[in-house]
Backbone atoms as SQL, in Angstrom:
CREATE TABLE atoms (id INTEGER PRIMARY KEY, chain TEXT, resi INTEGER, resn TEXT, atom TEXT, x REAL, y REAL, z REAL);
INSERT INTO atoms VALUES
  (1, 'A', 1, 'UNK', 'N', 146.837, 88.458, -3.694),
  (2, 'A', 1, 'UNK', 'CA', 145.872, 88.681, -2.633),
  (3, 'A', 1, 'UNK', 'C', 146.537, 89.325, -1.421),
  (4, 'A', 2, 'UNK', 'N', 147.519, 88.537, -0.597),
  (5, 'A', 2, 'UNK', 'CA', 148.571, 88.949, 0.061),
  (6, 'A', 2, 'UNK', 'C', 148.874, 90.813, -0.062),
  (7, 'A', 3, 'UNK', 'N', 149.271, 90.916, -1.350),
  (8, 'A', 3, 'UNK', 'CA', 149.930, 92.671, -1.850),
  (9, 'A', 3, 'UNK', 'C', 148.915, 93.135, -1.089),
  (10, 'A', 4, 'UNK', 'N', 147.720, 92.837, -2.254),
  (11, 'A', 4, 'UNK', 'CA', 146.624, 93.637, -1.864),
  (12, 'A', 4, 'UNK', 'C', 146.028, 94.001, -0.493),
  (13, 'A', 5, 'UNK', 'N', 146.226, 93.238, 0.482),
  (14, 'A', 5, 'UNK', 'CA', 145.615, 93.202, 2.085),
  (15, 'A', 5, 'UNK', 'C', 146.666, 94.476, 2.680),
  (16, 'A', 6, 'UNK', 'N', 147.987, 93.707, 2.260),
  (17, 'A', 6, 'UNK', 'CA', 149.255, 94.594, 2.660),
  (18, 'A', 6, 'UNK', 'C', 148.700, 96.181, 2.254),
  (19, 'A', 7, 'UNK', 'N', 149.159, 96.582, 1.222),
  (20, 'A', 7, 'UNK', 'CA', 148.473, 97.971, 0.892),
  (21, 'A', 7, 'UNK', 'C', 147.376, 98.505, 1.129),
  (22, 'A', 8, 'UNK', 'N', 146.242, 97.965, 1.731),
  (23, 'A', 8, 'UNK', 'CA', 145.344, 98.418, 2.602),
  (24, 'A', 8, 'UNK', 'C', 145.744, 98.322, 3.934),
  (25, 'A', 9, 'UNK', 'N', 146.317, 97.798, 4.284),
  (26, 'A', 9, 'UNK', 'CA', 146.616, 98.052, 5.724),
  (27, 'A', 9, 'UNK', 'C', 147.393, 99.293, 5.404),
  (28, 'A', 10, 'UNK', 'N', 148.254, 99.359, 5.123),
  (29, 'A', 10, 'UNK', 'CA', 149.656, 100.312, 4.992),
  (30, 'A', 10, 'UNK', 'C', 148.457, 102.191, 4.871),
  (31, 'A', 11, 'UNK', 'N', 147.663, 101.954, 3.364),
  (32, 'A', 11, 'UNK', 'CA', 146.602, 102.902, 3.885),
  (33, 'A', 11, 'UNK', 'C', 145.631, 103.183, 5.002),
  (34, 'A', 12, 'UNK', 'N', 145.671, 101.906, 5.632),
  (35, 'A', 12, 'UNK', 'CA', 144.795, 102.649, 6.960),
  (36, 'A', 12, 'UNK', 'C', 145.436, 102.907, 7.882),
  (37, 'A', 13, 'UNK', 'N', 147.051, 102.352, 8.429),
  (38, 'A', 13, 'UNK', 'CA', 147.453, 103.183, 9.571),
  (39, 'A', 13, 'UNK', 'C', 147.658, 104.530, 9.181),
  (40, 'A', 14, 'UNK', 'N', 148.325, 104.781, 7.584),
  (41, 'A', 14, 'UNK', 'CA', 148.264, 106.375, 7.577),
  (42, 'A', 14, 'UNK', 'C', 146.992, 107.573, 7.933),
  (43, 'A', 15, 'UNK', 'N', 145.902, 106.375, 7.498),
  (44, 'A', 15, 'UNK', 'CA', 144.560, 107.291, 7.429),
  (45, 'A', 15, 'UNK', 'C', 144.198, 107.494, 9.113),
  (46, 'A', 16, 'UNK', 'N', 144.597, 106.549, 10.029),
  (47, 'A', 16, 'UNK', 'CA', 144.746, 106.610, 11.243),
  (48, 'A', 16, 'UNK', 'C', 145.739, 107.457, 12.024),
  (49, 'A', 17, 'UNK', 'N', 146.504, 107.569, 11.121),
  (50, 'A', 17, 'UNK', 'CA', 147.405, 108.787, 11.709),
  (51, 'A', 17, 'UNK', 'C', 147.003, 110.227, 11.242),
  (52, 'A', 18, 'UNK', 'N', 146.059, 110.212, 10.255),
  (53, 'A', 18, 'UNK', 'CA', 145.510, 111.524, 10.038),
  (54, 'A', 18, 'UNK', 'C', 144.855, 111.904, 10.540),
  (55, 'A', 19, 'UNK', 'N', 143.990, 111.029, 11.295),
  (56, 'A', 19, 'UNK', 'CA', 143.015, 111.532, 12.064),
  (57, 'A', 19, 'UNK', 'C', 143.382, 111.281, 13.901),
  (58, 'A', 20, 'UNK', 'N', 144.390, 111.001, 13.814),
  (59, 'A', 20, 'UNK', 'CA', 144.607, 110.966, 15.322),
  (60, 'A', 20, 'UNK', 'C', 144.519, 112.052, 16.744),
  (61, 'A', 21, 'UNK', 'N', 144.068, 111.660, 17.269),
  (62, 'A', 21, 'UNK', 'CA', 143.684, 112.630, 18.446),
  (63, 'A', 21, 'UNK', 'C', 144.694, 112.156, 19.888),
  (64, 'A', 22, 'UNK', 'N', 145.493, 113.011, 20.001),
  (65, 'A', 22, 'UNK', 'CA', 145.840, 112.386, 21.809),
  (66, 'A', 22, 'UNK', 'C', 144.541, 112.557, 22.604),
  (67, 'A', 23, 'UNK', 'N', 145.374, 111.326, 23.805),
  (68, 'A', 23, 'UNK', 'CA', 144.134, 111.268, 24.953),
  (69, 'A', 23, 'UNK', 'C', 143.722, 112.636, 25.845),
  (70, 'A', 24, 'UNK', 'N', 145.182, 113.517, 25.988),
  (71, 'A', 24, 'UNK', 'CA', 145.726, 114.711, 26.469),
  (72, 'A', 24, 'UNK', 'C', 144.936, 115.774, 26.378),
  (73, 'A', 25, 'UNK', 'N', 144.487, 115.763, 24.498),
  (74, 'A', 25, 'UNK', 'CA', 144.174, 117.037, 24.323),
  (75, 'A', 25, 'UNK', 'C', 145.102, 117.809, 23.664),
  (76, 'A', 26, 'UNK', 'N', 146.308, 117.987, 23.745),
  (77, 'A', 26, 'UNK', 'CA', 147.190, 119.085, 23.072),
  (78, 'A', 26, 'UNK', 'C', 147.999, 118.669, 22.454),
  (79, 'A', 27, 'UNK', 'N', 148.015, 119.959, 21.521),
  (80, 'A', 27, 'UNK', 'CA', 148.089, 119.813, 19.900),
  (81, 'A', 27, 'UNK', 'C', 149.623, 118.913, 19.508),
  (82, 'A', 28, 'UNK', 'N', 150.631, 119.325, 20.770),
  (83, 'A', 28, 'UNK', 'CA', 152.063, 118.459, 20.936),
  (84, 'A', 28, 'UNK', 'C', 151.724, 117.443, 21.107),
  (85, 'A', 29, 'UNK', 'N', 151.380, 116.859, 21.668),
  (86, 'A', 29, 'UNK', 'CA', 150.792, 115.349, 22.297),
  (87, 'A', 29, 'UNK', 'C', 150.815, 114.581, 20.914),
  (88, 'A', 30, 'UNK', 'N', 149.454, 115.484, 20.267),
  (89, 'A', 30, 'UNK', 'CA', 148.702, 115.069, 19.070),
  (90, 'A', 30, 'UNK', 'C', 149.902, 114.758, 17.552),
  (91, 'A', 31, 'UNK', 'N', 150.420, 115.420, 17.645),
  (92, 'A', 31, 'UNK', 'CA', 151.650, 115.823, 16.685),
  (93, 'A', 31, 'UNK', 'C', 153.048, 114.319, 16.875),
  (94, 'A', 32, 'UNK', 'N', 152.817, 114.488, 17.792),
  (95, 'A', 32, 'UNK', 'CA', 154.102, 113.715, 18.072),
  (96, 'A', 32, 'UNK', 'C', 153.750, 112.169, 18.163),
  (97, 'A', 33, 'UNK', 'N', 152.322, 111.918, 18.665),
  (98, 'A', 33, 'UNK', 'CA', 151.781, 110.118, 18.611),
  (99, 'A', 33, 'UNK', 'C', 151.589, 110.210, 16.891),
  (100, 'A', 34, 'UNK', 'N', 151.486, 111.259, 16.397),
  (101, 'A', 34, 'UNK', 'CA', 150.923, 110.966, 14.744),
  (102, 'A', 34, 'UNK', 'C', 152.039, 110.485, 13.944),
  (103, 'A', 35, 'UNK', 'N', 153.448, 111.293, 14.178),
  (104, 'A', 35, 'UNK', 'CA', 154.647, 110.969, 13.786),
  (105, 'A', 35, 'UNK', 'C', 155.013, 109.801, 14.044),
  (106, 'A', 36, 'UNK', 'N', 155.083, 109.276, 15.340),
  (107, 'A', 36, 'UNK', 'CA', 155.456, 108.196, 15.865),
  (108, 'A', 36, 'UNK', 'C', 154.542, 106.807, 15.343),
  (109, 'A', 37, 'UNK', 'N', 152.799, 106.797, 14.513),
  (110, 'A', 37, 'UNK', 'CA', 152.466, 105.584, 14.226),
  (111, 'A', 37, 'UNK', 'C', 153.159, 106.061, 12.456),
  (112, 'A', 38, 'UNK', 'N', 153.319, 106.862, 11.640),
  (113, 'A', 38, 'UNK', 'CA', 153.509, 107.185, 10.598),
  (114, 'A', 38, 'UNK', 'C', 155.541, 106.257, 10.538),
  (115, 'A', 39, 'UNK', 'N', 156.264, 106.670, 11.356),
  (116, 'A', 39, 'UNK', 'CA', 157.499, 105.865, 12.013),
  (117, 'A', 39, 'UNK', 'C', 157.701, 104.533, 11.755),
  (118, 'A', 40, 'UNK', 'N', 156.592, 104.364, 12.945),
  (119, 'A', 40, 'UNK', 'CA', 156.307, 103.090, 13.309),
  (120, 'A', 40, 'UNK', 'C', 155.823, 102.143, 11.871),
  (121, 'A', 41, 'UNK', 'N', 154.924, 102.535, 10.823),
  (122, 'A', 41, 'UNK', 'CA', 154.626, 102.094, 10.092),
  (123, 'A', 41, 'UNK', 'C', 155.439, 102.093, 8.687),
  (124, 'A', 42, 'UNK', 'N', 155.963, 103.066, 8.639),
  (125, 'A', 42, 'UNK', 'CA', 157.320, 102.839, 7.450),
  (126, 'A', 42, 'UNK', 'C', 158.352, 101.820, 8.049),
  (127, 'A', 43, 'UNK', 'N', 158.788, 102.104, 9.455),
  (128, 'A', 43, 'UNK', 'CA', 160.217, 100.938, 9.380),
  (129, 'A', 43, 'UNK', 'C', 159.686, 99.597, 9.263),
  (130, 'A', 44, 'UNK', 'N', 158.618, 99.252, 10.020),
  (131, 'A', 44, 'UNK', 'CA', 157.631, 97.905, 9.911),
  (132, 'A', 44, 'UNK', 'C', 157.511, 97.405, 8.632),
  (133, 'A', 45, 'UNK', 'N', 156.922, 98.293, 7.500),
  (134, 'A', 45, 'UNK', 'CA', 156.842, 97.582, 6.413),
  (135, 'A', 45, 'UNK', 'C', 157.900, 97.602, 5.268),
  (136, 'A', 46, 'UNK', 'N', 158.677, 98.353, 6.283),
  (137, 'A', 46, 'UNK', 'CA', 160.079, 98.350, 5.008),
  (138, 'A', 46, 'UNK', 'C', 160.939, 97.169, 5.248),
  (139, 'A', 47, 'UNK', 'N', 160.566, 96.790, 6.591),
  (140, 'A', 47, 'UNK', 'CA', 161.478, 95.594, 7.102),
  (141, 'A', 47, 'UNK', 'C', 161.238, 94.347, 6.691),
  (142, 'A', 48, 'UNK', 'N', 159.495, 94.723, 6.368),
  (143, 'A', 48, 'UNK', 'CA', 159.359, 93.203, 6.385),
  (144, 'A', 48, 'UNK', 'C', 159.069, 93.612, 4.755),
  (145, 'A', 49, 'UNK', 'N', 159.266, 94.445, 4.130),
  (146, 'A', 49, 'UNK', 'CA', 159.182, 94.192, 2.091),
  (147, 'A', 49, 'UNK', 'C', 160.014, 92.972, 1.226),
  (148, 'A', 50, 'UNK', 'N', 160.682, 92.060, 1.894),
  (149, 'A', 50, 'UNK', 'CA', 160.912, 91.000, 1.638),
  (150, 'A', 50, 'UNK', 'C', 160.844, 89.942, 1.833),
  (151, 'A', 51, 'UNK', 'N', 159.848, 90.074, 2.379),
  (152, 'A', 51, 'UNK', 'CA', 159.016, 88.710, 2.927),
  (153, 'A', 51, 'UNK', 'C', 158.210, 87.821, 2.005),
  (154, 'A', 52, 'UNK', 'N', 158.395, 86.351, 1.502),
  (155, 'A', 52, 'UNK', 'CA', 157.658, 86.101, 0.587),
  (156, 'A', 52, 'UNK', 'C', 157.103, 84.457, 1.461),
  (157, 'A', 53, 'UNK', 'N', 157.469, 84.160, 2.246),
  (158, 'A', 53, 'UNK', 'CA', 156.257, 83.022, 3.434),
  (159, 'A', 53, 'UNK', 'C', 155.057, 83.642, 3.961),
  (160, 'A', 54, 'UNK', 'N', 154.080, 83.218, 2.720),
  (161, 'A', 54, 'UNK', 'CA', 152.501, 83.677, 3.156),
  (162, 'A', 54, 'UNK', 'C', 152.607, 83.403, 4.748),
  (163, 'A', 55, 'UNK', 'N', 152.618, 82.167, 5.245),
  (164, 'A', 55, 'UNK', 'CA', 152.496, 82.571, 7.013),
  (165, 'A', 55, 'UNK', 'C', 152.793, 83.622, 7.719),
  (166, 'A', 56, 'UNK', 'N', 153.996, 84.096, 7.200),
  (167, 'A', 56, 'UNK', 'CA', 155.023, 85.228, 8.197),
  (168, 'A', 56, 'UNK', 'C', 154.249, 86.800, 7.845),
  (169, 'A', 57, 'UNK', 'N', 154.504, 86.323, 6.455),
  (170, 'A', 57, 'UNK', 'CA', 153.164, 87.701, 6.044),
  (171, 'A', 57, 'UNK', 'C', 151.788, 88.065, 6.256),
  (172, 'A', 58, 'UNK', 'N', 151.132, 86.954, 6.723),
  (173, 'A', 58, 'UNK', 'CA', 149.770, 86.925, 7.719),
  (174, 'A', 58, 'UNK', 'C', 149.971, 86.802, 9.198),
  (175, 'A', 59, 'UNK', 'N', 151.084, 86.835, 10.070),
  (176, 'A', 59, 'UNK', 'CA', 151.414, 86.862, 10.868),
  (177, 'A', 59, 'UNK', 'C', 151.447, 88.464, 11.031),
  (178, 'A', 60, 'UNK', 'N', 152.107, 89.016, 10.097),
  (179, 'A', 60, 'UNK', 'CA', 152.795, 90.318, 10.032),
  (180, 'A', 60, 'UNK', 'C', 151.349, 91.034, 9.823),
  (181, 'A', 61, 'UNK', 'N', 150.269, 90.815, 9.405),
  (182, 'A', 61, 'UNK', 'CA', 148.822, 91.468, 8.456),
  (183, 'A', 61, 'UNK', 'C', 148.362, 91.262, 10.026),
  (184, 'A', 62, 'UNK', 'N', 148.197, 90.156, 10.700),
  (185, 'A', 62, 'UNK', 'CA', 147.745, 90.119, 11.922),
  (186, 'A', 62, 'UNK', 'C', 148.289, 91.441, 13.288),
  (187, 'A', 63, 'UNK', 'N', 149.154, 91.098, 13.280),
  (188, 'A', 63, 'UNK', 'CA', 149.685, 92.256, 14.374),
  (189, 'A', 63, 'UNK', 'C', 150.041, 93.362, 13.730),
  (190, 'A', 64, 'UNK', 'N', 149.556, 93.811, 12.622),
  (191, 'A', 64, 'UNK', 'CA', 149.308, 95.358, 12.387),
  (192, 'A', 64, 'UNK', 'C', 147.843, 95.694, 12.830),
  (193, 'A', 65, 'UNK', 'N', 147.350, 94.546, 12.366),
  (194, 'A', 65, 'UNK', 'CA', 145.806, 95.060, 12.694),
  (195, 'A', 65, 'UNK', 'C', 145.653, 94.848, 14.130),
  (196, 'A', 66, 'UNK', 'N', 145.880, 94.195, 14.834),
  (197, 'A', 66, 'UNK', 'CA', 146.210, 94.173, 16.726),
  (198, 'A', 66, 'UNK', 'C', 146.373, 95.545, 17.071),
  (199, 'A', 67, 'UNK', 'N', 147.713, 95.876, 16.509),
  (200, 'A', 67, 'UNK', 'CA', 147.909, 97.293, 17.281),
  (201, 'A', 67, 'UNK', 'C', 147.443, 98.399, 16.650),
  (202, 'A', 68, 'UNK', 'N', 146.804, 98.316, 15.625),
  (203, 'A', 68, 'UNK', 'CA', 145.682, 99.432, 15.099),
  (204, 'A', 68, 'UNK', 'C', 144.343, 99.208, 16.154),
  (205, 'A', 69, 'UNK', 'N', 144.056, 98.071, 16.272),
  (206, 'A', 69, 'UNK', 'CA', 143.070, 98.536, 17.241),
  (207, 'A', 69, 'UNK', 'C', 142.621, 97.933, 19.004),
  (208, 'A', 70, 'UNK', 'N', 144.303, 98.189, 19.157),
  (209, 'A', 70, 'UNK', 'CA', 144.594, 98.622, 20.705),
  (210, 'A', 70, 'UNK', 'C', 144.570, 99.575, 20.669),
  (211, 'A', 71, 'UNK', 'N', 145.124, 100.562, 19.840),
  (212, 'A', 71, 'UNK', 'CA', 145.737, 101.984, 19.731),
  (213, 'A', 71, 'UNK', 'C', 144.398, 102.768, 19.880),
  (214, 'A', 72, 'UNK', 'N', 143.507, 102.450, 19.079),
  (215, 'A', 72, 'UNK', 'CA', 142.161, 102.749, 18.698),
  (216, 'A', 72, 'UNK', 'C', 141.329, 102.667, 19.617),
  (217, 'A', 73, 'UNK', 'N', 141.469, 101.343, 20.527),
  (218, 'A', 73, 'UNK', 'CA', 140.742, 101.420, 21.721),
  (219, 'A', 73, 'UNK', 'C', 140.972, 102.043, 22.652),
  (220, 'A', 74, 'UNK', 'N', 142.402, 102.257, 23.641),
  (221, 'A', 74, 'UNK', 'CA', 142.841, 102.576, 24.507),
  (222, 'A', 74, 'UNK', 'C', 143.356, 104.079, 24.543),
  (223, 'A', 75, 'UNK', 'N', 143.531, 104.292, 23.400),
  (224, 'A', 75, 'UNK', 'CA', 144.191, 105.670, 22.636),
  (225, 'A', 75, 'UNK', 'C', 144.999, 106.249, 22.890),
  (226, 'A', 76, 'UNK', 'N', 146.343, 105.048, 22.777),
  (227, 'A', 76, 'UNK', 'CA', 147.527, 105.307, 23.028),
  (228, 'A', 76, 'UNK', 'C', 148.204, 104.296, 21.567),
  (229, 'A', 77, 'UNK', 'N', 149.177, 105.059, 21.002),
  (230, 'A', 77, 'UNK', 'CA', 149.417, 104.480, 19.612),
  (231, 'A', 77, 'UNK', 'C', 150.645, 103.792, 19.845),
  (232, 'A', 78, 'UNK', 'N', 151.679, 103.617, 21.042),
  (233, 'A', 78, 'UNK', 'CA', 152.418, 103.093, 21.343),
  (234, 'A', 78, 'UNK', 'C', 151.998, 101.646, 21.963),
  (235, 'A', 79, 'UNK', 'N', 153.186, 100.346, 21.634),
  (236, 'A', 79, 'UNK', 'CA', 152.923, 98.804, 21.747),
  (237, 'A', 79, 'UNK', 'C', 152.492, 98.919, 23.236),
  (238, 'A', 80, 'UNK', 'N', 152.030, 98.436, 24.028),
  (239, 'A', 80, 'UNK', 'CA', 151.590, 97.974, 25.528),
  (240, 'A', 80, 'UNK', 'C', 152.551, 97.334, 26.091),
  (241, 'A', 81, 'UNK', 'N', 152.842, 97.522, 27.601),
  (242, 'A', 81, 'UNK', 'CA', 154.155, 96.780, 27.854),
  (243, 'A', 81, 'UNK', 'C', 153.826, 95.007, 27.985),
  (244, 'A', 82, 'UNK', 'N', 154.799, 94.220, 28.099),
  (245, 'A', 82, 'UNK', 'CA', 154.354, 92.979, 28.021),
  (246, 'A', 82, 'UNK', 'C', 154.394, 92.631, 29.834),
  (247, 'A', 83, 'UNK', 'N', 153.542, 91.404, 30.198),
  (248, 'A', 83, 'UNK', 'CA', 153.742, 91.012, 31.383),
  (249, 'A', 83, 'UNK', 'C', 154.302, 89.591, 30.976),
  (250, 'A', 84, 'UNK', 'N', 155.447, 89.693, 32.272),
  (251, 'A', 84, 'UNK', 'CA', 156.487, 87.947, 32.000),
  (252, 'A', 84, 'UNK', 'C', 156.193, 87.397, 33.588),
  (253, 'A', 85, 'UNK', 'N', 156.220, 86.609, 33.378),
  (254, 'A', 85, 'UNK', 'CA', 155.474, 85.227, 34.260),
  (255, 'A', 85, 'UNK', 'C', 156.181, 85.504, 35.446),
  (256, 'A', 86, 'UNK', 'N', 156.201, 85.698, 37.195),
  (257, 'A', 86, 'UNK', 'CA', 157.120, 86.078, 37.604),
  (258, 'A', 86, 'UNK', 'C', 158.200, 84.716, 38.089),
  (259, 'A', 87, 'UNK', 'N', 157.858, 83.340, 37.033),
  (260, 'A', 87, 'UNK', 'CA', 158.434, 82.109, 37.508),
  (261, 'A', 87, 'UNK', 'C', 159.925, 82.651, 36.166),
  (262, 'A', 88, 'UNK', 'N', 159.398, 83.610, 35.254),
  (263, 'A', 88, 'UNK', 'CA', 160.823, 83.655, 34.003),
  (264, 'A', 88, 'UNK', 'C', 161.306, 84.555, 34.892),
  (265, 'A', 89, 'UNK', 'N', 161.109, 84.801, 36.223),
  (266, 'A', 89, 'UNK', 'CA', 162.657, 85.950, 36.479),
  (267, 'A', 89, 'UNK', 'C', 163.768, 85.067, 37.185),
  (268, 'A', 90, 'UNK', 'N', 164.670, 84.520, 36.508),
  (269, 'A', 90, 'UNK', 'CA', 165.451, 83.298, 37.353),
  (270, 'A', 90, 'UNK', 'C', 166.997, 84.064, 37.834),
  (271, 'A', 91, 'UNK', 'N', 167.868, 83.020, 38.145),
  (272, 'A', 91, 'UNK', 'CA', 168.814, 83.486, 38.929),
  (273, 'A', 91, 'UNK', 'C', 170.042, 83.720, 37.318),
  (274, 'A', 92, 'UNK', 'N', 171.410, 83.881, 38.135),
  (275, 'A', 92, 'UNK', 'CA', 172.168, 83.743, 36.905),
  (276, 'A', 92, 'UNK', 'C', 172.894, 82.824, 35.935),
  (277, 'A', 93, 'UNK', 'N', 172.073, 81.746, 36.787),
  (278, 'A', 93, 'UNK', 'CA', 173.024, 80.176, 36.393),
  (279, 'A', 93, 'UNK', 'C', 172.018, 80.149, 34.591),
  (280, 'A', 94, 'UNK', 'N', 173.388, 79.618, 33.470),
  (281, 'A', 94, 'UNK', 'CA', 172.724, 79.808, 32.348),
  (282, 'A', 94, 'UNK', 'C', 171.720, 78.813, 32.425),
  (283, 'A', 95, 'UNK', 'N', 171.204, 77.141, 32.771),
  (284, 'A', 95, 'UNK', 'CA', 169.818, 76.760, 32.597),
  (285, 'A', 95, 'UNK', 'C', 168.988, 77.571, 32.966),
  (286, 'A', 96, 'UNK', 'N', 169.029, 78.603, 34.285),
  (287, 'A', 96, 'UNK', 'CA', 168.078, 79.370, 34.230),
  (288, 'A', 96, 'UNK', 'C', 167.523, 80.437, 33.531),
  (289, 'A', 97, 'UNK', 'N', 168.472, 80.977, 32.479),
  (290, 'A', 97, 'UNK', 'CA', 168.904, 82.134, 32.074),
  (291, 'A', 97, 'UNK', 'C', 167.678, 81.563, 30.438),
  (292, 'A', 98, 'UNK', 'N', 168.325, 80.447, 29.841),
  (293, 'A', 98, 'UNK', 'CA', 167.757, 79.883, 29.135),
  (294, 'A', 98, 'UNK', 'C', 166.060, 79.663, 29.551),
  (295, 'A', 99, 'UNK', 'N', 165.953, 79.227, 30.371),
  (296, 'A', 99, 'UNK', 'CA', 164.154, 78.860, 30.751),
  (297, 'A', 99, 'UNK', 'C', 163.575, 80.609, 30.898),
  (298, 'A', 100, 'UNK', 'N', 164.503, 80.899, 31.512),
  (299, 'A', 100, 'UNK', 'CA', 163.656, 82.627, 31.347),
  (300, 'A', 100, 'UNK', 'C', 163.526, 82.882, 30.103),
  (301, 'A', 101, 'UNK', 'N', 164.212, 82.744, 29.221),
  (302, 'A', 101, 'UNK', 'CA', 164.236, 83.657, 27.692),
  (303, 'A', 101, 'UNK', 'C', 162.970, 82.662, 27.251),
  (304, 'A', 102, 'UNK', 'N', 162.995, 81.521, 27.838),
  (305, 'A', 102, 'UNK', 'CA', 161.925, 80.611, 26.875),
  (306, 'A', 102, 'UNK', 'C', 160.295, 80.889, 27.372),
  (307, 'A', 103, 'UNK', 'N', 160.387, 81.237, 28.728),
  (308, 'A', 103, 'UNK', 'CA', 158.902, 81.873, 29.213),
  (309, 'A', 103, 'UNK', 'C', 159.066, 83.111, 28.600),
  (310, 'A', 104, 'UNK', 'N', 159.757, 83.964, 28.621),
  (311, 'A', 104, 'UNK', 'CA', 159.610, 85.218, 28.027),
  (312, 'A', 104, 'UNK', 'C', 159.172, 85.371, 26.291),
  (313, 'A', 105, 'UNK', 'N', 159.587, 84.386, 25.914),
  (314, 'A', 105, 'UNK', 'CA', 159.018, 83.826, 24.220),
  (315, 'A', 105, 'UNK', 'C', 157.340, 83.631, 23.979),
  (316, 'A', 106, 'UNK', 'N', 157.389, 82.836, 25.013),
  (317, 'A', 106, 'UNK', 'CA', 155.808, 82.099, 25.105),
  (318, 'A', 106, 'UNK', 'C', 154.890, 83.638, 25.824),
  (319, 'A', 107, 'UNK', 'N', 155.513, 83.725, 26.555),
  (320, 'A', 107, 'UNK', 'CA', 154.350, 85.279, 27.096),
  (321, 'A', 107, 'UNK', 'C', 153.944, 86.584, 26.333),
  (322, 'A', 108, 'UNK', 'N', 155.057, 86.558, 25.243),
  (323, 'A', 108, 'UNK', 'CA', 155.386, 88.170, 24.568),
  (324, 'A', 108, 'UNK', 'C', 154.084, 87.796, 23.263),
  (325, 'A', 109, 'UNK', 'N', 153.046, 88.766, 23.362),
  (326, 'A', 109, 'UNK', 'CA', 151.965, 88.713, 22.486),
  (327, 'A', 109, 'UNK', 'C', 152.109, 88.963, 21.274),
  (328, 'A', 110, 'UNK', 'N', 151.251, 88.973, 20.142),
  (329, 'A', 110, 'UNK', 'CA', 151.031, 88.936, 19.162),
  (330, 'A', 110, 'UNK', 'C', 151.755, 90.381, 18.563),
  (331, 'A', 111, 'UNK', 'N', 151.127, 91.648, 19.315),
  (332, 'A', 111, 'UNK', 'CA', 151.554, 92.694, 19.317),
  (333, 'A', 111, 'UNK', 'C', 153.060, 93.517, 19.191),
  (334, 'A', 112, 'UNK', 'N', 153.720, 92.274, 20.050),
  (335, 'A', 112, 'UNK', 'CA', 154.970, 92.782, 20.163),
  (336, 'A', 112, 'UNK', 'C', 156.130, 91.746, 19.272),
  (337, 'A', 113, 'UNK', 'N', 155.693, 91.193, 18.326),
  (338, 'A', 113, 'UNK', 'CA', 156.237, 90.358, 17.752),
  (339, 'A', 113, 'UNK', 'C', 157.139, 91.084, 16.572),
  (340, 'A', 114, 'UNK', 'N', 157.157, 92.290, 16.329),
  (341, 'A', 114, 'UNK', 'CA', 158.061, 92.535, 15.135),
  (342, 'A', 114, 'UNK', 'C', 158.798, 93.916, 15.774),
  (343, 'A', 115, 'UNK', 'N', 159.339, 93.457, 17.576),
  (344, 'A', 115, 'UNK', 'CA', 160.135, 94.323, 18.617),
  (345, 'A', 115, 'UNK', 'C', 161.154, 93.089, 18.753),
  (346, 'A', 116, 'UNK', 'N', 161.205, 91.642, 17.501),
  (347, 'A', 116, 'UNK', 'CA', 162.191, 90.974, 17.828),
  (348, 'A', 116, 'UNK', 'C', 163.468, 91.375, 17.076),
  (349, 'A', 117, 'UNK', 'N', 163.594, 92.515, 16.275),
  (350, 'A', 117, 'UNK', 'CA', 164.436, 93.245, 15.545),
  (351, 'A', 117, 'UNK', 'C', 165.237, 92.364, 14.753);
């Protein structure tokens, strides 16, 4: 069941990159966001082709389909930047250093979850 969802997704960002339009208008614009979700969508699913924890893999089915249709809405095919709490910008002492990375965990969306490399 899993495969199957996977390989439809995998066909619709391409089919989404075929038909992609920049917000711009020109034909560079257009060319270069098309490359970049076509990119974006090979290293993504090549990374995660060994994944066999149904969770992680519906995690992964989830935030493809997120940023298919942010991209779709906003019409920009690149992730959105994240906003961090301005209580995670702490000083340099490591407890603080630590509580920042841990608000910065809890804030970073669905979207940007497979930018943990």
């Amino acid at each position: 069941m899993a495969r199957h969802e996977v390989l439809a997704l995998y066909r619709r960002v391409f089919r989404v990159a075929q038909t992609w339009q920049a917000q711009s208008g020109q034909a560079s614009d257009t060319q270069t966001e098309k490359i970049y979700i076509e990119e974006e969508a090979r290293t993504l699913f090549r990374k995660n082709k060994q994944l066999q924890d149904l969770g992680k893999i519906r995690s992964c089915i989830e935030e493809c389909e997120t940023r298919i249709e942010l991209a779709l809405h906003y019409k920009i095919p690149y992730p959105r930047p994240m906003n961090v709490p301005h209580t995670g910008l702490a000083g340099a002492s490591a407890r603080k250093l630590r509580t920042q990375e841990r608000l910065r965990k809890r804030a970073k969306p669905i979207y940007l979850q497979s930018q943990d490399t």
